[in-house]
BAZANU-761057 format. One record per residue: residue in one letter; residue number from 1; z, x, y of N, C-alpha, C in turn. Coordinates in steps of 0.1 Angstrom, whole numbers, plus 2048, in hexadecimal, padded with zeros to 3 digits. Atoms other than C-alpha are relative to their C-alpha. Example, Ala and Ser with C-alpha at 12.3 -4.5 7.8 and 13.67 -1.06 7.14 Angstrom:
! BAZANU-761057
<r rest="A" nr="1" n_pz="800" n_px="809" n_py="7F4" ca_pz="84E" ca_px="87B" ca_py="7D3" c_pz="800" c_px="809" c_py="80C"/>
<r rest="S" nr="2" n_pz="800" n_px="7F7" n_py="7F5" ca_pz="847" ca_px="889" ca_py="7F5" c_pz="808" c_px="7F8" c_py="80B"/>
***
This chain:
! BAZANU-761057
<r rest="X" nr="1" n_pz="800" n_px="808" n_py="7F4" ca_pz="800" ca_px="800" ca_py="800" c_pz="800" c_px="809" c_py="80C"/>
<r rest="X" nr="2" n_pz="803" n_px="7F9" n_py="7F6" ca_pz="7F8" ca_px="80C" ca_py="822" c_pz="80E" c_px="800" c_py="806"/>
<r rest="X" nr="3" n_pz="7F5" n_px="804" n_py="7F8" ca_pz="810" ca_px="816" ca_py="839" c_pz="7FD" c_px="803" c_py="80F"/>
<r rest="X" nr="4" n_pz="806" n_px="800" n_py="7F3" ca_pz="811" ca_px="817" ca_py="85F" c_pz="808" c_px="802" c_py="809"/>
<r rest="X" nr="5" n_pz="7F6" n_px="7FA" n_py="7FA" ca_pz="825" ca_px="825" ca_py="879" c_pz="7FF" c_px="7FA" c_py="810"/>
<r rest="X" nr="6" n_pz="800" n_px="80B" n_py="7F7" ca_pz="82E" ca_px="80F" ca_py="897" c_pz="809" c_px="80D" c_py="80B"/>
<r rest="X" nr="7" n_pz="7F7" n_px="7FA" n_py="7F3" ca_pz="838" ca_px="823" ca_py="8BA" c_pz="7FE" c_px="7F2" c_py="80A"/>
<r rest="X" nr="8" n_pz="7FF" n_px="80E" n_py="7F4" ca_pz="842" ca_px="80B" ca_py="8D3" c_pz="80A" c_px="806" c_py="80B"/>
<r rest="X" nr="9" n_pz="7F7" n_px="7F8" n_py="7F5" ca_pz="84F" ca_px="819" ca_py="8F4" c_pz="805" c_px="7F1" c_py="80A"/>
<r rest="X" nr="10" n_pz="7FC" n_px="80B" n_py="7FD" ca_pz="867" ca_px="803" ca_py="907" c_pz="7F9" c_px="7FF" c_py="80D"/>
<r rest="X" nr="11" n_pz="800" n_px="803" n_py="7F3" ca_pz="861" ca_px="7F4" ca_py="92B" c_pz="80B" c_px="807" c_py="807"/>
<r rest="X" nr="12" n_pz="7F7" n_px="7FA" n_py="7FA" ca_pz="874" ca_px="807" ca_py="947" c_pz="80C" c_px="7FE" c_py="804"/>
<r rest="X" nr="13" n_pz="7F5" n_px="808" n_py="7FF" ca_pz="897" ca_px="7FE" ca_py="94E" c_pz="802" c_px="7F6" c_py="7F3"/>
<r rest="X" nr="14" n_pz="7FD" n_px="809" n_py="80A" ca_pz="89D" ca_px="7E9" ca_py="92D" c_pz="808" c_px="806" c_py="7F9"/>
<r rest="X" nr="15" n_pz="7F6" n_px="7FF" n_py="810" ca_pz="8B8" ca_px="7F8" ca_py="91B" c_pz="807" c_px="7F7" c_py="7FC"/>
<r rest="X" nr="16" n_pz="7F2" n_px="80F" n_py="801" ca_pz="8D1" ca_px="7DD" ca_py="923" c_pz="7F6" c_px="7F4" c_py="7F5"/>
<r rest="X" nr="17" n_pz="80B" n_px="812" n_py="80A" ca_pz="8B1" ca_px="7C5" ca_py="912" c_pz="804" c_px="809" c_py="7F2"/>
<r rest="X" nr="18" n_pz="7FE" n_px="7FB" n_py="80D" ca_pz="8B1" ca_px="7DF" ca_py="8F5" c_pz="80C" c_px="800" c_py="7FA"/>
<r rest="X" nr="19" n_pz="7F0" n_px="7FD" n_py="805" ca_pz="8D6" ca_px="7E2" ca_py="8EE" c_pz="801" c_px="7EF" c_py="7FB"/>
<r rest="X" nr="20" n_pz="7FF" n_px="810" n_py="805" ca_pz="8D7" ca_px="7B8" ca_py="8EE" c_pz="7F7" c_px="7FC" c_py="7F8"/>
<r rest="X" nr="21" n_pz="809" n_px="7FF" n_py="806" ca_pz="8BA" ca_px="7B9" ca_py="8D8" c_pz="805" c_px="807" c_py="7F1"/>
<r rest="X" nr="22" n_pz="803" n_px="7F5" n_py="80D" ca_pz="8C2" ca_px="7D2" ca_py="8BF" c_pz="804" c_px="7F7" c_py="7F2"/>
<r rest="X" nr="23" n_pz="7FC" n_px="803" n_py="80C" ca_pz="8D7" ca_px="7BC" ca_py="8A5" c_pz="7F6" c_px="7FA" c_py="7FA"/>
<r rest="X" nr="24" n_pz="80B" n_px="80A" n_py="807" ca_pz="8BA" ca_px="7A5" ca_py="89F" c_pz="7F4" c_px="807" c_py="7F9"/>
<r rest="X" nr="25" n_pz="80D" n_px="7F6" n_py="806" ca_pz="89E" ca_px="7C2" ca_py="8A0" c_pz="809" c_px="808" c_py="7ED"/>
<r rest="X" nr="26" n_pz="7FF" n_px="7FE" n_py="80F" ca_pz="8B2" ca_px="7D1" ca_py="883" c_pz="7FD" c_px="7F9" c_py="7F4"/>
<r rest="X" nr="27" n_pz="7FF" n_px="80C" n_py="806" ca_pz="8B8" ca_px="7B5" ca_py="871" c_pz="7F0" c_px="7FD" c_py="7FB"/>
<r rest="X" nr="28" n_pz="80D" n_px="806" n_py="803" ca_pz="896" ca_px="7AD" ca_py="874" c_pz="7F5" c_px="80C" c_py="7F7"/>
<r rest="X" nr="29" n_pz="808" n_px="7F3" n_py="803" ca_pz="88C" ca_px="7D0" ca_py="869" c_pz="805" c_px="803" c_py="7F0"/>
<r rest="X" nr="30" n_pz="7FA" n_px="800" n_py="80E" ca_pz="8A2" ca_px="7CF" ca_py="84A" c_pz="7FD" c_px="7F7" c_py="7F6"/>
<r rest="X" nr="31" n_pz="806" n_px="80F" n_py="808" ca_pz="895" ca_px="7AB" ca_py="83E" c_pz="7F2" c_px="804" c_py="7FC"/>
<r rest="X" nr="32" n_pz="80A" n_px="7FA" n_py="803" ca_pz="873" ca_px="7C1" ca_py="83B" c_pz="801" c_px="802" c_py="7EE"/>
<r rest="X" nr="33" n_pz="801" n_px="7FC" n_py="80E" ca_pz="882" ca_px="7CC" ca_py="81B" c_pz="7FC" c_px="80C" c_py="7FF"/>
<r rest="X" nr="34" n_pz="805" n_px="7F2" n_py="7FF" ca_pz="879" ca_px="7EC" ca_py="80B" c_pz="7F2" c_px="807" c_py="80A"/>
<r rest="X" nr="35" n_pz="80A" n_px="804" n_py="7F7" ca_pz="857" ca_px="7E7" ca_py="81E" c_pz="805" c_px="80B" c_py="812"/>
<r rest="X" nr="36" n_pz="7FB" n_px="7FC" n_py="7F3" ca_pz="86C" ca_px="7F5" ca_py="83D" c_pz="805" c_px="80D" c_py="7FA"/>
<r rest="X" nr="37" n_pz="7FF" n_px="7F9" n_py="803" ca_pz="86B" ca_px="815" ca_py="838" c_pz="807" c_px="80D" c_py="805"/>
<r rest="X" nr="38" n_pz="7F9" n_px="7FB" n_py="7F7" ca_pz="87A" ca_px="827" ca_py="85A" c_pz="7FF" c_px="7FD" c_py="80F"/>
<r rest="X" nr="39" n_pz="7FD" n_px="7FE" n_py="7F0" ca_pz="887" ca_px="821" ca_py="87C" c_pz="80A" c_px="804" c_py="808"/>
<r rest="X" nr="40" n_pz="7FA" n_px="7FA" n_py="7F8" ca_pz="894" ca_px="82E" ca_py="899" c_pz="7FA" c_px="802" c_py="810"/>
<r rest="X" nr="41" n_pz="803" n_px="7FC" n_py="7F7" ca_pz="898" ca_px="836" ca_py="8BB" c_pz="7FA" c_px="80B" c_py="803"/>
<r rest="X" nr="42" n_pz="808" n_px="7F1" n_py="7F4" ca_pz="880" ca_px="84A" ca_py="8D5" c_pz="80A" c_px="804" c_py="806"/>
<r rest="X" nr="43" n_pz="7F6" n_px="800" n_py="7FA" ca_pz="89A" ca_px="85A" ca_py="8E9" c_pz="7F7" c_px="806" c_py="815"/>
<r rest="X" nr="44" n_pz="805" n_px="7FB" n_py="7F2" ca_pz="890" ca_px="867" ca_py="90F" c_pz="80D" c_px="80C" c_py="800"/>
<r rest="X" nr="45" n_pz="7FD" n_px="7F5" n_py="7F8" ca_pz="89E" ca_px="889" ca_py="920" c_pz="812" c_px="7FD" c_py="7FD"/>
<r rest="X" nr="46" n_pz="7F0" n_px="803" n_py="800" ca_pz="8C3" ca_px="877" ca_py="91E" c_pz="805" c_px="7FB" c_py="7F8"/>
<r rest="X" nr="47" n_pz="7F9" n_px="806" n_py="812" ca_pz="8C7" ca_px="86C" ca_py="8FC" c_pz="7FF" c_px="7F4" c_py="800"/>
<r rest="X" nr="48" n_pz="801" n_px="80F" n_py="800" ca_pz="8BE" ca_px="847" ca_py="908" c_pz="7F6" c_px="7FA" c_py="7F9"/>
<r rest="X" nr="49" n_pz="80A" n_px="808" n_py="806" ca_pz="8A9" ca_px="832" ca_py="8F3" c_pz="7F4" c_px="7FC" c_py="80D"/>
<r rest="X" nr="50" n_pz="809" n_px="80A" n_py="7F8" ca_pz="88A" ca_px="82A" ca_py="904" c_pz="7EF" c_px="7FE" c_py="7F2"/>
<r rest="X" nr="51" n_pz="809" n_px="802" n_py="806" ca_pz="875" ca_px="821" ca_py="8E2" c_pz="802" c_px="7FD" c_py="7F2"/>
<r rest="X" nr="52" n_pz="7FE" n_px="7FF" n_py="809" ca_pz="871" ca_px="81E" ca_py="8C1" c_pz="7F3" c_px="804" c_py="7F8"/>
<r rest="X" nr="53" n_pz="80C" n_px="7FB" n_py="815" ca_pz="85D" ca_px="82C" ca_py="89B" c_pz="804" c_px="7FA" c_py="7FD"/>
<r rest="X" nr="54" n_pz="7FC" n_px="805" n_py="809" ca_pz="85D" ca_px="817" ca_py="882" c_pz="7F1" c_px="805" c_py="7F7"/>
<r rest="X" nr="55" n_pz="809" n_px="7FD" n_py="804" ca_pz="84C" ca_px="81E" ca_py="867" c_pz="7FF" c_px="7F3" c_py="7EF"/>
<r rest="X" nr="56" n_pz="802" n_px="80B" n_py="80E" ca_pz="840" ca_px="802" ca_py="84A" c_pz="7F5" c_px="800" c_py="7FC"/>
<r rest="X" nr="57" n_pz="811" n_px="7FF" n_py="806" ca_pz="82A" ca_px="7FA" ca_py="82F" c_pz="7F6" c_px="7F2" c_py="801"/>
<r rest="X" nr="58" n_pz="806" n_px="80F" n_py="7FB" ca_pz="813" ca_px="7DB" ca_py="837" c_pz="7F6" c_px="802" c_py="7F5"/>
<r rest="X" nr="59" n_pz="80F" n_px="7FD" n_py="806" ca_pz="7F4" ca_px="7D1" ca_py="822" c_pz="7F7" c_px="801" c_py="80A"/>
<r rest="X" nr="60" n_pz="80C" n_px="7FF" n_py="7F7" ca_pz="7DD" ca_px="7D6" ca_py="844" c_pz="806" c_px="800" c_py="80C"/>
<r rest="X" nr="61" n_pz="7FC" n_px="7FF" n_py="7F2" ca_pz="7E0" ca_px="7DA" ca_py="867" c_pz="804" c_px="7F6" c_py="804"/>
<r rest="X" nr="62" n_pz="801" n_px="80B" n_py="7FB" ca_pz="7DE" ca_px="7B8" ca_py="86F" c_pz="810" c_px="7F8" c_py="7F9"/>
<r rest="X" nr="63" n_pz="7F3" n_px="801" n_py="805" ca_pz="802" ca_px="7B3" ca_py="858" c_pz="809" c_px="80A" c_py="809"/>
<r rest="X" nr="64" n_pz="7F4" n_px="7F2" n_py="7F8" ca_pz="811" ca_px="7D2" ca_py="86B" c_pz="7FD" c_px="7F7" c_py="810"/>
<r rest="X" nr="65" n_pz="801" n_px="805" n_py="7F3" ca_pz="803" ca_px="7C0" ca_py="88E" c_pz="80B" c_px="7F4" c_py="802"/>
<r rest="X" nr="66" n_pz="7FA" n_px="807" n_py="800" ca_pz="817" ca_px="7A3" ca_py="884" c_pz="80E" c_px="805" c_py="801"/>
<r rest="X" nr="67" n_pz="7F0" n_px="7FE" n_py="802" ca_pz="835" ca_px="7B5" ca_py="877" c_pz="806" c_px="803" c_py="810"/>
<r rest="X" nr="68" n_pz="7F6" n_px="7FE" n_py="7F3" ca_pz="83A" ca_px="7C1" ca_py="89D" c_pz="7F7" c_px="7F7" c_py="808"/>
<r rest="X" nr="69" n_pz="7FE" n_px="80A" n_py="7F6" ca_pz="831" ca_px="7A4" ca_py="8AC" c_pz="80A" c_px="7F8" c_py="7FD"/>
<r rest="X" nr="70" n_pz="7F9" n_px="805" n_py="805" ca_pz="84B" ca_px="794" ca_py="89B" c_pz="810" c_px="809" c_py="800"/>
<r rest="X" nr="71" n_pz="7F2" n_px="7F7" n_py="7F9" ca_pz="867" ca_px="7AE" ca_py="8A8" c_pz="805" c_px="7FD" c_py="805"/>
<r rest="X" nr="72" n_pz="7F6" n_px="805" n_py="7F3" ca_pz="883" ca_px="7A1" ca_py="8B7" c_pz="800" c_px="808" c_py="80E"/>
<r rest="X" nr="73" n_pz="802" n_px="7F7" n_py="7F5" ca_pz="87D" ca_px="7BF" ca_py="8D0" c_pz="7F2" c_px="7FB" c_py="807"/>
<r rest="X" nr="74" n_pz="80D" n_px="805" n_py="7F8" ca_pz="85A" ca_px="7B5" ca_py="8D9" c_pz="804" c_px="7F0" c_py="806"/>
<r rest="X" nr="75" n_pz="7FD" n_px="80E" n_py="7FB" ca_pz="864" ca_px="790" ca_py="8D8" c_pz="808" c_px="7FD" c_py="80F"/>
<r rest="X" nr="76" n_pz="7F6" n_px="7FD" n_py="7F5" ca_pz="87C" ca_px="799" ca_py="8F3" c_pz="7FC" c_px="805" c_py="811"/>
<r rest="X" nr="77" n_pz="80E" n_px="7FC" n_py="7F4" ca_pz="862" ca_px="7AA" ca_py="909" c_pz="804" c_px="80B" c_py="803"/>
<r rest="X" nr="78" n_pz="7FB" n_px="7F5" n_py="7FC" ca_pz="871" ca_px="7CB" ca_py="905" c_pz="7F8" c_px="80A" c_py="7FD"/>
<r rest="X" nr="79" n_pz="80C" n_px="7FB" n_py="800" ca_pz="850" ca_px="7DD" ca_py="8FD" c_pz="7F7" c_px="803" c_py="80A"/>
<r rest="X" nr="80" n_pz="806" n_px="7FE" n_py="7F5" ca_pz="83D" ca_px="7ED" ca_py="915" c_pz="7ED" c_px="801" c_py="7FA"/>
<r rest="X" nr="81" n_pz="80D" n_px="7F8" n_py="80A" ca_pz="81E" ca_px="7FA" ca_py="8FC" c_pz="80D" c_px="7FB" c_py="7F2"/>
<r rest="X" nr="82" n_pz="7FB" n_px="802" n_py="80C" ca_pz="822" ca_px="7F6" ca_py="8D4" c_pz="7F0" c_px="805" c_py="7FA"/>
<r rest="X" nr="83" n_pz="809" n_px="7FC" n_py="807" ca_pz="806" ca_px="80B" ca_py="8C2" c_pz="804" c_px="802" c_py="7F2"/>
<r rest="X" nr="84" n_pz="800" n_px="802" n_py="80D" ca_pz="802" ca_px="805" ca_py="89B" c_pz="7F4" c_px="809" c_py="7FC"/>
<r rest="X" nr="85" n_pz="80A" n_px="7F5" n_py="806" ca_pz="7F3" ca_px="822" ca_py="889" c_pz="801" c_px="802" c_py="7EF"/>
<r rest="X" nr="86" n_pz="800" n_px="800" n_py="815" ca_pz="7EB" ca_px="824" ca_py="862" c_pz="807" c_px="810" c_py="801"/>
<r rest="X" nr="87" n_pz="7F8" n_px="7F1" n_py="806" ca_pz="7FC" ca_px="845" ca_py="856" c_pz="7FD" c_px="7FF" c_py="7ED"/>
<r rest="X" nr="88" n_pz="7FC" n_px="7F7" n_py="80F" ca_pz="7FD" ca_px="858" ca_py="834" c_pz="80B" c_px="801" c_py="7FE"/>
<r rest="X" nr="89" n_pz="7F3" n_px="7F4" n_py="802" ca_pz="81E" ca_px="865" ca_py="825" c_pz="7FB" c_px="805" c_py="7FB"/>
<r rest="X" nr="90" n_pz="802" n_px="7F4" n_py="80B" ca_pz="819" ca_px="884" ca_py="819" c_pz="808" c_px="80B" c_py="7FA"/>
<r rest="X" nr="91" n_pz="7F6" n_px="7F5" n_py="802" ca_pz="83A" ca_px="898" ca_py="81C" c_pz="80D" c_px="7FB" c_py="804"/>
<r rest="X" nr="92" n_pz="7EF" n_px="803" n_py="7FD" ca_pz="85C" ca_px="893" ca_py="81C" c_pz="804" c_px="7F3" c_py="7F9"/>
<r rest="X" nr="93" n_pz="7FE" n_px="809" n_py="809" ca_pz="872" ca_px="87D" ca_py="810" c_pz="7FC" c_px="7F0" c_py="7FF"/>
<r rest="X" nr="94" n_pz="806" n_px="811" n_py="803" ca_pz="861" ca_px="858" ca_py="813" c_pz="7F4" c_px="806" c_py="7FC"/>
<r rest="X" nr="95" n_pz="80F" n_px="7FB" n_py="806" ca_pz="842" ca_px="86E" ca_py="806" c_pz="802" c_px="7F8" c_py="7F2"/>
<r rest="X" nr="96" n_pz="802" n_px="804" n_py="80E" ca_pz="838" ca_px="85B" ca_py="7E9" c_pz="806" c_px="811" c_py="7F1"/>
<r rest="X" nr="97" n_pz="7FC" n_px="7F1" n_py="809" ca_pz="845" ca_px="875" ca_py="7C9" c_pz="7F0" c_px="805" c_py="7FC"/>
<r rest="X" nr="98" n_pz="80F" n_px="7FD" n_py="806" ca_pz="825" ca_px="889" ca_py="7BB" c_pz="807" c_px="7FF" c_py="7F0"/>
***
């Protein structure tokens, strides 16, 4: 199954949106199921969140387009940009084993 790597940088000033946001984005990121494969914060110069990687397996872009439109973080309007990129694993530990 394909996987695809979701950068989404926040809008300026929104942490206070991000912090009120976050239980649900997890939540909603955990209900993915194994499928959900890694996220986390972008940080800026001060250690402050201003983003997120996620990284999941979708069967096609158009499943991964949904999965982050369907983010309690986007829902919210705390997205400034949100580019969905196919990826490989090829190394490390969520690398498929050879």
């Amino acid at each position: 199954m394909p996987n695809f790597i979701l950068i989404c940088r926040d809008k300026p000033n929104s942490l206070d949106l991000r912090m009120d946001t976050r239980p649900a984005h997890l939540d909603y990121f955990a209900a993915y199921g194994p499928r959900a494969m890694l996220a986390g914060p972008m940080l800026d110069d001060n250690d402050k969140p201003n983003g997120s990687i996620l990284i999941i397996e979708a069967d096609d872009h158009a499943e991964a387009q949904k999965f982050a439109e369907n983010d309690p973080y986007a829902k919210a309007g705390l997205f400034e940009s949100t580019e969905i990129q196919p990826m490989k694993l090829a190394a490390g530990a969520l690398a498929p084993k050879a």
